[in-house]
N, CA, C and O atoms as CSV, one atom per row, in Angstrom:
chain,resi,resn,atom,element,x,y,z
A,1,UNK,N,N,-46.443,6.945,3.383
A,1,UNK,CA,C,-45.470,7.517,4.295
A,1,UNK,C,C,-44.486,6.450,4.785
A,1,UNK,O,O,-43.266,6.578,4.891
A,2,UNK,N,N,-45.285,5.297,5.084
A,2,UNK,CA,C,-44.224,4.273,5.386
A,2,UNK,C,C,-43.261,3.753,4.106
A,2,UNK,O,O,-42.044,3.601,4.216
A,3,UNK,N,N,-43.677,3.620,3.433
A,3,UNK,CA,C,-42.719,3.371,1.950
A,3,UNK,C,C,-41.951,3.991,2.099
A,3,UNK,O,O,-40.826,3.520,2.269
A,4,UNK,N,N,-42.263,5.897,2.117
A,4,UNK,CA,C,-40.837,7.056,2.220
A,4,UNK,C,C,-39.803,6.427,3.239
A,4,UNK,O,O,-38.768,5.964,2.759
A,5,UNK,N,N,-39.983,6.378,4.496
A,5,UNK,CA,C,-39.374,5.884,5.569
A,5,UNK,C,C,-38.631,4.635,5.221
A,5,UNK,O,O,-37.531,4.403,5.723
A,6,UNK,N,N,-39.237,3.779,4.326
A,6,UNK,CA,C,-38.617,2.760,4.497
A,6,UNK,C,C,-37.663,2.984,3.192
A,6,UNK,O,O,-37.027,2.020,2.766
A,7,UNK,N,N,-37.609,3.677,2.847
A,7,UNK,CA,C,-36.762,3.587,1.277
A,7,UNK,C,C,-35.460,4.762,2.011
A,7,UNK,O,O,-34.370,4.357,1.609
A,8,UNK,N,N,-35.351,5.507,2.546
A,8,UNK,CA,C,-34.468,6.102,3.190
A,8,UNK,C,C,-33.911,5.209,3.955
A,8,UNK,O,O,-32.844,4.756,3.542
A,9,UNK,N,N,-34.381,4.752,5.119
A,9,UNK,CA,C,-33.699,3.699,5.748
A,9,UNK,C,C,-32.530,3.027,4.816
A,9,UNK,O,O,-31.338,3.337,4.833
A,10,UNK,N,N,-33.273,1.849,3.847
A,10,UNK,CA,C,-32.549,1.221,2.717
A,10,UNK,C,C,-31.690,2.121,2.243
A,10,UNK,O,O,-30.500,1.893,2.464
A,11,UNK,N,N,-32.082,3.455,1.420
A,11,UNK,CA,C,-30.862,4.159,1.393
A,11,UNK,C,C,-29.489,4.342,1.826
A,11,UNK,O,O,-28.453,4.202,1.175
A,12,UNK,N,N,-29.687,4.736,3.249
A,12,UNK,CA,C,-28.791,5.499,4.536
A,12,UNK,C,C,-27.905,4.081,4.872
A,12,UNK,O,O,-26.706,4.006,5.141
A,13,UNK,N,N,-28.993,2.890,4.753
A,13,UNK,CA,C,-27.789,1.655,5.044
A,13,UNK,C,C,-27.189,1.057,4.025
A,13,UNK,O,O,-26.113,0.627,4.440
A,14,UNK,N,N,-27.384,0.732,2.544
A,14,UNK,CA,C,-26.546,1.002,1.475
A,14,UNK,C,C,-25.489,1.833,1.460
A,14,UNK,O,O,-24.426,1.312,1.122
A,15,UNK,N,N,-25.473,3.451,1.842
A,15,UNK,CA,C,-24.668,4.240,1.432
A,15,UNK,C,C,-23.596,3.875,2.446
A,15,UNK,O,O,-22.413,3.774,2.123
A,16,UNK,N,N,-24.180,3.620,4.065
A,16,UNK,CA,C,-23.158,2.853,5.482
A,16,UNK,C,C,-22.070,1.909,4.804
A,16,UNK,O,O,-20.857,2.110,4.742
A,17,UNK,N,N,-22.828,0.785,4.290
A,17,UNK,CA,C,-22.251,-0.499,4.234
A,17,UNK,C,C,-21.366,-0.271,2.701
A,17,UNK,O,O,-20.719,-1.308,2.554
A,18,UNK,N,N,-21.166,0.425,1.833
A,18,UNK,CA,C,-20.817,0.779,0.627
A,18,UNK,C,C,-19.483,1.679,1.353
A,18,UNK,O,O,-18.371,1.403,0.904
A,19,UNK,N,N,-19.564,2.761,2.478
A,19,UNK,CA,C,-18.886,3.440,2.609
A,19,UNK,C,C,-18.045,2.594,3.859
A,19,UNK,O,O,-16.848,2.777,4.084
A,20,UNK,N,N,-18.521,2.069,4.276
A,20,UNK,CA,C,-17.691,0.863,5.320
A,20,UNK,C,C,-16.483,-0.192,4.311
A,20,UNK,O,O,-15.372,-0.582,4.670
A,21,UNK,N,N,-16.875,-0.328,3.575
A,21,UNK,CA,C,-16.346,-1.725,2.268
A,21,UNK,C,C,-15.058,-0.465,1.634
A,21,UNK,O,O,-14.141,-1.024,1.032
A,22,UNK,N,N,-14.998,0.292,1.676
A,22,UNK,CA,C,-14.059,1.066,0.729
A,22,UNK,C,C,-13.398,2.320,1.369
A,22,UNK,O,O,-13.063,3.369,0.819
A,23,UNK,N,N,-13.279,1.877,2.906
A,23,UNK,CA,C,-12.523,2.872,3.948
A,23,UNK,C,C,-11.195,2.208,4.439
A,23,UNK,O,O,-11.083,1.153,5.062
A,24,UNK,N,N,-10.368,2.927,4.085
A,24,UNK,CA,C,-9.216,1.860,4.049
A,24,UNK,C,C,-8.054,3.572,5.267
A,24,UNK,O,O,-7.903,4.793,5.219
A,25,UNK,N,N,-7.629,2.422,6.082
A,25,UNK,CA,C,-6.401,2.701,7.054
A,25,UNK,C,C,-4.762,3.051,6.428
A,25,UNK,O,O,-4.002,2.102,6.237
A,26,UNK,N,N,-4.363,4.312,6.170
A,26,UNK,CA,C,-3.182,4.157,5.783
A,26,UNK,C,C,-1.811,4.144,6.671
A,26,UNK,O,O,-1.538,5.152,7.323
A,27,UNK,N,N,-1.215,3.362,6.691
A,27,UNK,CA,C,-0.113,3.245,7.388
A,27,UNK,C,C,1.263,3.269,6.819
A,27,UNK,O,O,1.507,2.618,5.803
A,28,UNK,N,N,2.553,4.273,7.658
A,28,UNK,CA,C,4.136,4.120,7.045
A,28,UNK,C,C,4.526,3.302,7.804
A,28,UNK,O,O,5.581,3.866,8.094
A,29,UNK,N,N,4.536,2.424,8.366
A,29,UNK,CA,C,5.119,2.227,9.560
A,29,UNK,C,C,5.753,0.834,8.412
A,29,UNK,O,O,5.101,-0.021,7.812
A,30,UNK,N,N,7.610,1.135,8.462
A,30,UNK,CA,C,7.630,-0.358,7.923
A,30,UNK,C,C,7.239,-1.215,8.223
A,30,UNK,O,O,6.622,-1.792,7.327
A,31,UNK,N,N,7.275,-2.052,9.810
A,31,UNK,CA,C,6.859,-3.181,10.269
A,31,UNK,C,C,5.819,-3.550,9.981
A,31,UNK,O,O,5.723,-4.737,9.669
A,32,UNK,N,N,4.715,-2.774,9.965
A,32,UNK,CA,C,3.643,-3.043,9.854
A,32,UNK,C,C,3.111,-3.188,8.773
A,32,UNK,O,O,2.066,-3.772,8.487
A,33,UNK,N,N,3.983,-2.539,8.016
A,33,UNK,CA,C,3.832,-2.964,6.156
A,33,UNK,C,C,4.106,-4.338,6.231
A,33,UNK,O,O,3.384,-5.265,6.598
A,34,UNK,N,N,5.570,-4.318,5.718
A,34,UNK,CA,C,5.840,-5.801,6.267
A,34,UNK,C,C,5.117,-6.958,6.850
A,34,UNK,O,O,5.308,-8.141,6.568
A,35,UNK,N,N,3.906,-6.271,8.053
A,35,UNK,CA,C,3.326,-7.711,8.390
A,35,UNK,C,C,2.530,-7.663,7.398
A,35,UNK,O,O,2.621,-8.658,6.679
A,36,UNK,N,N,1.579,-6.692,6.983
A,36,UNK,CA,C,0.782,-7.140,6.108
A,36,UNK,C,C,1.007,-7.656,4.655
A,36,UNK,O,O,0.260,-8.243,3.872
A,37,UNK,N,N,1.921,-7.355,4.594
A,37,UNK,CA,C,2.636,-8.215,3.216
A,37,UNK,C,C,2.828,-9.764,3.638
A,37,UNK,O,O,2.639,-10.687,2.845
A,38,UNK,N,N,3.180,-9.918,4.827
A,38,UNK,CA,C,3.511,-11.598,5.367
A,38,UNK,C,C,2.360,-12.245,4.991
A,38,UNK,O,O,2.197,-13.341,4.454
A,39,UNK,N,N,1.559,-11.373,5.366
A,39,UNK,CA,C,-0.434,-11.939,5.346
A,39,UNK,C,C,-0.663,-12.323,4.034
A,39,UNK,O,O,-1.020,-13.467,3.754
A,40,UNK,N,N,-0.462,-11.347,3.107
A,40,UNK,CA,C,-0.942,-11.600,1.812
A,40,UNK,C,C,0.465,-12.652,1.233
A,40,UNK,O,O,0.016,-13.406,0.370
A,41,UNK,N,N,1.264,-12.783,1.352
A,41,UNK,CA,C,2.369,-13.573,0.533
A,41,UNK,C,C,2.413,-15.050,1.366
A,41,UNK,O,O,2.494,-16.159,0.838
A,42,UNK,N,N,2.355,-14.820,2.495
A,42,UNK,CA,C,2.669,-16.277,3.934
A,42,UNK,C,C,3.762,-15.531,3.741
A,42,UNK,O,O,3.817,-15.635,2.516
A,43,UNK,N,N,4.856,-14.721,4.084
A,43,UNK,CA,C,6.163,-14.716,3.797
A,43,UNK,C,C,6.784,-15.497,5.250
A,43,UNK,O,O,5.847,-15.812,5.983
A,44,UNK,N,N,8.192,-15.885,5.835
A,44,UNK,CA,C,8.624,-16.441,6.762
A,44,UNK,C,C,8.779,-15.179,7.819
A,44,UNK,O,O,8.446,-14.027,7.538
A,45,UNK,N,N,9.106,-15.419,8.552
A,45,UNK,CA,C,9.342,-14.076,9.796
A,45,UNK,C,C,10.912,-13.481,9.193
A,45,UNK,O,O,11.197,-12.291,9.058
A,46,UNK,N,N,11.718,-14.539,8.914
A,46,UNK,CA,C,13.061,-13.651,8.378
A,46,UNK,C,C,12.708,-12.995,7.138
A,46,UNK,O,O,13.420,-12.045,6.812
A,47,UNK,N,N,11.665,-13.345,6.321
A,47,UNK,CA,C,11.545,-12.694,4.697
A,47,UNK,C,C,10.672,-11.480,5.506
A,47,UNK,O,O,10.309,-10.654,4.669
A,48,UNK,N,N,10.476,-11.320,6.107
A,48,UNK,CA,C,9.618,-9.842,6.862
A,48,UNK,C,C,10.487,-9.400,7.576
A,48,UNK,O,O,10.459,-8.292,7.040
A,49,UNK,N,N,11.314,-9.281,8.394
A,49,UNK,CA,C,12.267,-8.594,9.158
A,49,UNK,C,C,12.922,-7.882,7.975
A,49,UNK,O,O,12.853,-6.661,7.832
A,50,UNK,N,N,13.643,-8.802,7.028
A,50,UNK,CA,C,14.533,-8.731,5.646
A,50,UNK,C,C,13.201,-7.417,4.626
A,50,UNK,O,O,13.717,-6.539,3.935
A,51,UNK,N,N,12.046,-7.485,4.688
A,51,UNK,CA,C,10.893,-6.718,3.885
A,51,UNK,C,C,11.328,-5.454,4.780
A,51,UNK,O,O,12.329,-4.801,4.488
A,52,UNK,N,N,10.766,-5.243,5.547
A,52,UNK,CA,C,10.516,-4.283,6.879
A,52,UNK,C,C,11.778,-3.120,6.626
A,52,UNK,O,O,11.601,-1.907,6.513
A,53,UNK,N,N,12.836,-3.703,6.582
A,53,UNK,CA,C,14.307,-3.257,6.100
A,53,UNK,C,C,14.298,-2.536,4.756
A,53,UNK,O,O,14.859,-1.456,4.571
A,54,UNK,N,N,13.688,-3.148,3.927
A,54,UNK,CA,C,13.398,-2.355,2.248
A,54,UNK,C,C,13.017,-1.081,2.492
A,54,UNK,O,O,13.448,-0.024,2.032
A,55,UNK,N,N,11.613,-1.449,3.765
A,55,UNK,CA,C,10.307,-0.705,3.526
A,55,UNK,C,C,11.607,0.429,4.059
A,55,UNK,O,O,12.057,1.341,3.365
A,56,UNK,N,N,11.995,0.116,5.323
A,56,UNK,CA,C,12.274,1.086,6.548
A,56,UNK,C,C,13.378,2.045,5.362
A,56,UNK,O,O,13.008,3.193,5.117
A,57,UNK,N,N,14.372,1.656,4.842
A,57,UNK,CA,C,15.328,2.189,3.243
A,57,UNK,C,C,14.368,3.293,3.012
A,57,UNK,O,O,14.250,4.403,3.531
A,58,UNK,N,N,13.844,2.792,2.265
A,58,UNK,CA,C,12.796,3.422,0.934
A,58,UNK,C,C,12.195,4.552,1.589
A,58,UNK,O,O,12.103,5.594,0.939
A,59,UNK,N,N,11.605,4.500,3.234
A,59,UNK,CA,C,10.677,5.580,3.708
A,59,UNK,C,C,11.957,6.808,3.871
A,59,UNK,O,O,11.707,7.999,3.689
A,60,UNK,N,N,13.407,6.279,4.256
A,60,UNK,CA,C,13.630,7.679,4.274
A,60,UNK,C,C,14.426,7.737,3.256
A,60,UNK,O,O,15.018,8.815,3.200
A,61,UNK,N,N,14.646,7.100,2.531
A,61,UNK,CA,C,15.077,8.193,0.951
A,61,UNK,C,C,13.444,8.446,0.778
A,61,UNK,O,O,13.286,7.806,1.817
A,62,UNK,N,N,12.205,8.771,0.435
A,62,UNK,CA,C,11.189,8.993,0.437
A,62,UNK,C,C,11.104,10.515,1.044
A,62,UNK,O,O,10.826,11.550,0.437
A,63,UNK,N,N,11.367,10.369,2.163
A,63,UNK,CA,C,11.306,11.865,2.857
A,63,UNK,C,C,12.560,12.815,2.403
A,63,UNK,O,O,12.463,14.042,2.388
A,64,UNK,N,N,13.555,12.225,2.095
A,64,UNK,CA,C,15.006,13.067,1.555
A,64,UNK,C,C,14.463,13.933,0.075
A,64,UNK,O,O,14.606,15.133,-0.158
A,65,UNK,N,N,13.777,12.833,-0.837
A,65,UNK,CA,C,13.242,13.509,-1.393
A,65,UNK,C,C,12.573,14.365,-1.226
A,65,UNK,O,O,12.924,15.438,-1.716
A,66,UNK,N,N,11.310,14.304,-0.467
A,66,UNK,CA,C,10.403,14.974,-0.299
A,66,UNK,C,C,10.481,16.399,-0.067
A,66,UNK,O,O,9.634,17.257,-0.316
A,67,UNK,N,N,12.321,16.588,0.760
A,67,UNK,CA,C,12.525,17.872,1.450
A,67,UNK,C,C,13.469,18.503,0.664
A,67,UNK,O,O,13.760,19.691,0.798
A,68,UNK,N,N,14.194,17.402,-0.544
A,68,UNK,CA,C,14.697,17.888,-1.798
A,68,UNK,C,C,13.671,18.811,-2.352
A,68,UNK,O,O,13.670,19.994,-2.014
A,69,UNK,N,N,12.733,18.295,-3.244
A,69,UNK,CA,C,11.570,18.564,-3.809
A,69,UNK,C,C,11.130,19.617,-3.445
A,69,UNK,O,O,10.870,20.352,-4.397
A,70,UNK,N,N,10.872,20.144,-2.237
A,70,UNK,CA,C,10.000,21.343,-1.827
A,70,UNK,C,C,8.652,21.640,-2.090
A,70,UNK,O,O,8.115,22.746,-2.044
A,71,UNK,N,N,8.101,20.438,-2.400
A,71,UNK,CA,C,6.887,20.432,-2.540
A,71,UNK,C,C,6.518,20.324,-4.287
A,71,UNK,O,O,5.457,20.103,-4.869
A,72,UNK,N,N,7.726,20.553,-4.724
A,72,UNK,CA,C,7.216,20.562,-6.432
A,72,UNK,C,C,6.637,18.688,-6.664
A,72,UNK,O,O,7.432,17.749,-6.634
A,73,UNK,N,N,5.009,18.524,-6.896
A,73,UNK,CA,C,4.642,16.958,-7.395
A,73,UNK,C,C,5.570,16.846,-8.149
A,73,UNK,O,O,6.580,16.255,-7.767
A,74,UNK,N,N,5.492,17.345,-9.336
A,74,UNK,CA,C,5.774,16.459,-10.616
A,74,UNK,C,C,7.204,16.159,-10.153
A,74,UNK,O,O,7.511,14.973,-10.031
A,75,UNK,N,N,8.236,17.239,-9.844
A,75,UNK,CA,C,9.611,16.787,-10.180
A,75,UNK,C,C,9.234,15.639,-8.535
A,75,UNK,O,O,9.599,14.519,-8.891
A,76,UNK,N,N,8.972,15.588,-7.805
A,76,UNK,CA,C,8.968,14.909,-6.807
A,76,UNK,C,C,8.459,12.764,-7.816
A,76,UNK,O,O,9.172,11.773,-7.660
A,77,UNK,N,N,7.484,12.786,-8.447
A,77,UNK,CA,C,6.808,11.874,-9.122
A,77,UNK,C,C,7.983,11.519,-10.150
A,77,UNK,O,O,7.938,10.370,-10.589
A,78,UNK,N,N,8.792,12.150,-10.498
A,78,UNK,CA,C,9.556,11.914,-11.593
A,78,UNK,C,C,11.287,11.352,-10.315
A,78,UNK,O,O,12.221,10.553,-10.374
A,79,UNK,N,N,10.933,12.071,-9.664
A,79,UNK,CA,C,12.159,11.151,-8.404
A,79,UNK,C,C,11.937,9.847,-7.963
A,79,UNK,O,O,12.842,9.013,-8.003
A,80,UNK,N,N,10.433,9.499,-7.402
A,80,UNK,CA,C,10.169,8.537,-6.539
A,80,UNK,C,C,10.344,7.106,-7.876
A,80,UNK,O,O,10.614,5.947,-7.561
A,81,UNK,N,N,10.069,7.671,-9.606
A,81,UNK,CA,C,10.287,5.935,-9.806
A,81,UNK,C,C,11.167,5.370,-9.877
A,81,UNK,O,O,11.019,4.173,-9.633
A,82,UNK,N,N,12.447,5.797,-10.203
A,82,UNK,CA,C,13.747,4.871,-9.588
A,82,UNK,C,C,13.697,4.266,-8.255
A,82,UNK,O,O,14.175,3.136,-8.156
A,83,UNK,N,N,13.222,4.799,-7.252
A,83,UNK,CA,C,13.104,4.867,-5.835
A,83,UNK,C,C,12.327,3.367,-5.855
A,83,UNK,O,O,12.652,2.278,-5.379
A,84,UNK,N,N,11.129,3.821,-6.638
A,84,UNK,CA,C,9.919,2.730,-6.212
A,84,UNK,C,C,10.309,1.107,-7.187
A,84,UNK,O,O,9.758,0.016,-7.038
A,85,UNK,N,N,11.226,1.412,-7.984
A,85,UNK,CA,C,11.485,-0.051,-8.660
A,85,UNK,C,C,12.612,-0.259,-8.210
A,85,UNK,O,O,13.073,-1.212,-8.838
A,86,UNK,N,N,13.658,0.266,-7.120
A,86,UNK,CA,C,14.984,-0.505,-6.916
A,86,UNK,C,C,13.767,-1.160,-5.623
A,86,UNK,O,O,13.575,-2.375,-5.582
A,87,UNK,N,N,12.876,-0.027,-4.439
A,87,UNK,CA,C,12.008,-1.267,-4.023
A,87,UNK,C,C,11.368,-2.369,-3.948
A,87,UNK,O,O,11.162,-3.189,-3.054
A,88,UNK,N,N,10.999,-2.232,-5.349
A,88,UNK,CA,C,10.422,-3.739,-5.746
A,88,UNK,C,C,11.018,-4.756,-6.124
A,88,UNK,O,O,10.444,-5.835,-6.272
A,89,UNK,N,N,12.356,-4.554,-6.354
A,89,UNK,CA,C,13.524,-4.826,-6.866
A,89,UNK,C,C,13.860,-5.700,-5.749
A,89,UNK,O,O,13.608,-6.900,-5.848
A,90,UNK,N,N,14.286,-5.331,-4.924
A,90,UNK,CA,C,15.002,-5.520,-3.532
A,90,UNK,C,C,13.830,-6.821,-3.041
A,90,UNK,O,O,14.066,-7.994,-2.750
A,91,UNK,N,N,12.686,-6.167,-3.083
A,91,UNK,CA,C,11.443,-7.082,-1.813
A,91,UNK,C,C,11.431,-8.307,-2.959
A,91,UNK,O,O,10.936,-9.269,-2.373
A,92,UNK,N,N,11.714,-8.644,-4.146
A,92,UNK,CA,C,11.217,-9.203,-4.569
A,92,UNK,C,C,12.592,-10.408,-5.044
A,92,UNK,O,O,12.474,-11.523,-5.553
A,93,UNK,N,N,13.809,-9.682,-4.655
A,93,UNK,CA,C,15.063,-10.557,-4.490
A,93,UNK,C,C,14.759,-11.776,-3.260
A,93,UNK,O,O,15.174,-12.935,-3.239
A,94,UNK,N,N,13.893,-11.066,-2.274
A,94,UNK,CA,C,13.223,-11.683,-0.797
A,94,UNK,C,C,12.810,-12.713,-0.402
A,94,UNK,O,O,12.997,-13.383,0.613
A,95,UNK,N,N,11.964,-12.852,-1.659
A,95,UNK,CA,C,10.649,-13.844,-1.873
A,95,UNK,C,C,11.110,-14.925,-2.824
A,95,UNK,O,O,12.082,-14.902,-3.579
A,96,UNK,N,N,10.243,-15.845,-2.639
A,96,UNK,CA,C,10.275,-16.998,-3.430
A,96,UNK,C,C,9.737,-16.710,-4.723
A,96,UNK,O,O,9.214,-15.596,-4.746
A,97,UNK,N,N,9.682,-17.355,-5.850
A,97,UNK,CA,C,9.436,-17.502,-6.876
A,97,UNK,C,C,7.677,-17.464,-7.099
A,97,UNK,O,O,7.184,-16.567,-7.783
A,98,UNK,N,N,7.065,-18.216,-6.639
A,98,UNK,CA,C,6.032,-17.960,-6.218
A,98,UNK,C,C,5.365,-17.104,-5.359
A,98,UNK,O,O,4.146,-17.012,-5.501
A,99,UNK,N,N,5.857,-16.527,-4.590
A,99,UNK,CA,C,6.221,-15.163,-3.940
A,99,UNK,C,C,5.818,-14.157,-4.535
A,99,UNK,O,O,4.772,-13.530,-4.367
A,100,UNK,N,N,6.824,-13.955,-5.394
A,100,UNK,CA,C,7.064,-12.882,-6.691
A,100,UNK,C,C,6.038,-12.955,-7.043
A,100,UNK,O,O,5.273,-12.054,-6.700
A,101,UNK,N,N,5.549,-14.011,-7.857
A,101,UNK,CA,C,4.442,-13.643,-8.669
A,101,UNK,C,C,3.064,-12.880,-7.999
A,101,UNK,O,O,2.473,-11.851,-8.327
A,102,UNK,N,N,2.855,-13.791,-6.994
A,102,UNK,CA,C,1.826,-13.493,-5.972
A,102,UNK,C,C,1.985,-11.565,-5.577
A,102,UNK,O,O,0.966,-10.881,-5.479
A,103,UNK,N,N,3.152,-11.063,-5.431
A,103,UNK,CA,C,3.653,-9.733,-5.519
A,103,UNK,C,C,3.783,-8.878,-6.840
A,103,UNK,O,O,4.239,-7.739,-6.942
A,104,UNK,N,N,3.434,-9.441,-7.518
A,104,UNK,CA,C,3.343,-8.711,-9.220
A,104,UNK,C,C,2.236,-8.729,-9.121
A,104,UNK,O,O,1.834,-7.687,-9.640
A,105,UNK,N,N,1.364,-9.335,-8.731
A,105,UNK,CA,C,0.057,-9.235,-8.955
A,105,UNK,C,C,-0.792,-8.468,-8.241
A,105,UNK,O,O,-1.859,-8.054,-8.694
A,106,UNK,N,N,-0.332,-8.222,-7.002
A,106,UNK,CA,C,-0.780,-7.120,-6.022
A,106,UNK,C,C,-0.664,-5.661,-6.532
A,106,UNK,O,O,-1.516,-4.773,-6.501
A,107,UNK,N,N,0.581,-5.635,-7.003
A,107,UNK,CA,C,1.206,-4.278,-7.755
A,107,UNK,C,C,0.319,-4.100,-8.549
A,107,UNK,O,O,-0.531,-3.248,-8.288
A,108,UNK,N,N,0.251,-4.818,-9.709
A,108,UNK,CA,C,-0.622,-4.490,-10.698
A,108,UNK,C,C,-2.131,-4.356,-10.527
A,108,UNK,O,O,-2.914,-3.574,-11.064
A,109,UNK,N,N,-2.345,-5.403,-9.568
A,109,UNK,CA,C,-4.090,-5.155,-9.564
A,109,UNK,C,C,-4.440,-3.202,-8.735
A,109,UNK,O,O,-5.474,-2.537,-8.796
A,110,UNK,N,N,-3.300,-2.910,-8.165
A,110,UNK,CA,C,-3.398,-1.593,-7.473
A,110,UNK,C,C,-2.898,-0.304,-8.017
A,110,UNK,O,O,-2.912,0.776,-7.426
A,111,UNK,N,N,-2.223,-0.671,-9.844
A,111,UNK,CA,C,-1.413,-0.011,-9.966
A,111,UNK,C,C,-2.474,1.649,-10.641
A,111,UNK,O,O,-1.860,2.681,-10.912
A,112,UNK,N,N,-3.528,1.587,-10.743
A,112,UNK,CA,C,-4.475,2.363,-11.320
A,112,UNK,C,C,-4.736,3.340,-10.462
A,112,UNK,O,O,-5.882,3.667,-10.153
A,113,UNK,N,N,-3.564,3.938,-9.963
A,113,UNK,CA,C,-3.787,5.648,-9.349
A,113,UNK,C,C,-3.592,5.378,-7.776
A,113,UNK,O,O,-2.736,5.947,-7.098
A,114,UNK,N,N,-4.587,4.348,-7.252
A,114,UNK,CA,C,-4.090,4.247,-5.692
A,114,UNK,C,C,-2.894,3.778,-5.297
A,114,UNK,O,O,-2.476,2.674,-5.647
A,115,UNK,N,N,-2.352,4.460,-4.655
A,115,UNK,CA,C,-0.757,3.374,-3.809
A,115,UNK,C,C,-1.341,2.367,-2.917
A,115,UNK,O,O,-1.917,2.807,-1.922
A,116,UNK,N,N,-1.305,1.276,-3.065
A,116,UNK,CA,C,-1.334,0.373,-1.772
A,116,UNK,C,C,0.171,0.572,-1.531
A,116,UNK,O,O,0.111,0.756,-2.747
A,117,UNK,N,N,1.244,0.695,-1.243
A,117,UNK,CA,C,1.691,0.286,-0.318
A,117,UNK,C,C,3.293,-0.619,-0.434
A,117,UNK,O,O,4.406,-0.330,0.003
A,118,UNK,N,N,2.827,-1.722,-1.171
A,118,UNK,CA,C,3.337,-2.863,-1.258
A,118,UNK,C,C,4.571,-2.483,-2.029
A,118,UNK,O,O,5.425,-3.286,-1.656
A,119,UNK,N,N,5.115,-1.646,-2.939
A,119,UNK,CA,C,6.127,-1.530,-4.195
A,119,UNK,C,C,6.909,-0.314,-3.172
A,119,UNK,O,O,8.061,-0.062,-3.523
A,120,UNK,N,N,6.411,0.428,-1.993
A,120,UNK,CA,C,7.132,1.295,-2.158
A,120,UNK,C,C,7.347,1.443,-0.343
A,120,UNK,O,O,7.031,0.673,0.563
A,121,UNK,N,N,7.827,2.396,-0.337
A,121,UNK,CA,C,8.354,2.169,1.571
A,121,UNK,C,C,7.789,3.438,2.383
A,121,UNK,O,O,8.461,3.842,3.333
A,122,UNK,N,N,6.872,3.930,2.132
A,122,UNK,CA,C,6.314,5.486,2.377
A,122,UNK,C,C,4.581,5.540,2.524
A,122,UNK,O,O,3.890,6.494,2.881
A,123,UNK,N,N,4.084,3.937,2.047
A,123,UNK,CA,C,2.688,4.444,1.971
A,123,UNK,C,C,2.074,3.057,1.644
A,123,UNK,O,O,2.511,2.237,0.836
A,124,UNK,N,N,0.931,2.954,2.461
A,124,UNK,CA,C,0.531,1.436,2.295
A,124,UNK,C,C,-0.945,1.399,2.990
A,124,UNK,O,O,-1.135,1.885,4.106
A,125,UNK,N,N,-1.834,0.859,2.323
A,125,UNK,CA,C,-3.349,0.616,3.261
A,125,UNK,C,C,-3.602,-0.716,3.364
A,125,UNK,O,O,-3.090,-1.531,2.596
A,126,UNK,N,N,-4.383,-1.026,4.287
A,126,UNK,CA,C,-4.959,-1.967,4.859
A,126,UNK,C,C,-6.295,-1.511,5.458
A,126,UNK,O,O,-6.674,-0.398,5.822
A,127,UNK,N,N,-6.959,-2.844,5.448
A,127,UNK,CA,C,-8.176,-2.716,5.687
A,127,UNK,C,C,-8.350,-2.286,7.194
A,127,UNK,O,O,-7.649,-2.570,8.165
A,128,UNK,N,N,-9.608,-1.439,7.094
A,128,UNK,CA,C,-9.622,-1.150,8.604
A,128,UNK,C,C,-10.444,-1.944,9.370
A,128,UNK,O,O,-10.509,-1.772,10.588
């Protein structure tokens, strides 16, 4: 009986600490994109004011679309990638050279279905 007990326990706190590690906070808020991009890049306070500005762009052509669209995904998905590469475009005019790269690499390591955030001005997580 104590084994049962104790193997649930182990269970219930595996499934905690598994579901704690992969709960992520989503935020539009440019600024706050922006800071967390400062975090991950070091960017300067003017290369984040100058980010923040992309983000703040991008969120409302983001919603222009959105109310274009009417809810149709696909034609909406087939709008946002011009949208999302003059963004990356722009943030990445921003940054240093080393910068950049450090920002290609974020993109890509995230680019497998989840949005982090970082390429586009509408949608971004951080850890909670």
């Amino acid at each position: 009986m104590k084994r049962i007990l104790l193997l649930c326990c182990l269970f219930i706190g595996l499934t905690a600490a598994s579901y704690s590690q992969t709960t992520k906070k989503t935020t539009t808020d440019p600024v706050e994109k922006a800071k967390s991009l400062q975090k991950e890049l070091k960017l300067t306070d003017d290369q984040t004011t100058k980010v923040a500005a992309v983000y703040k762009e991008s969120s409302e052509k983001f919603e222009k679309i959105k109310v274009a669209d009417q809810g149709n995904t696909d034609k909406m998905m087939k709008d946002i990638g011009p949208l999302r590469t003059s963004t990356i475009n722009q943030i990445k005019a921003i940054l240093t050279p080393a910068q950049a790269a450090s920002y290609d690499k974020l993109i890509k390591e995230n680019k497998g279905g989840k949005s982090n955030g970082w390429s586009d001005g509408w949608s971004a997580t951080s850890e909670s």
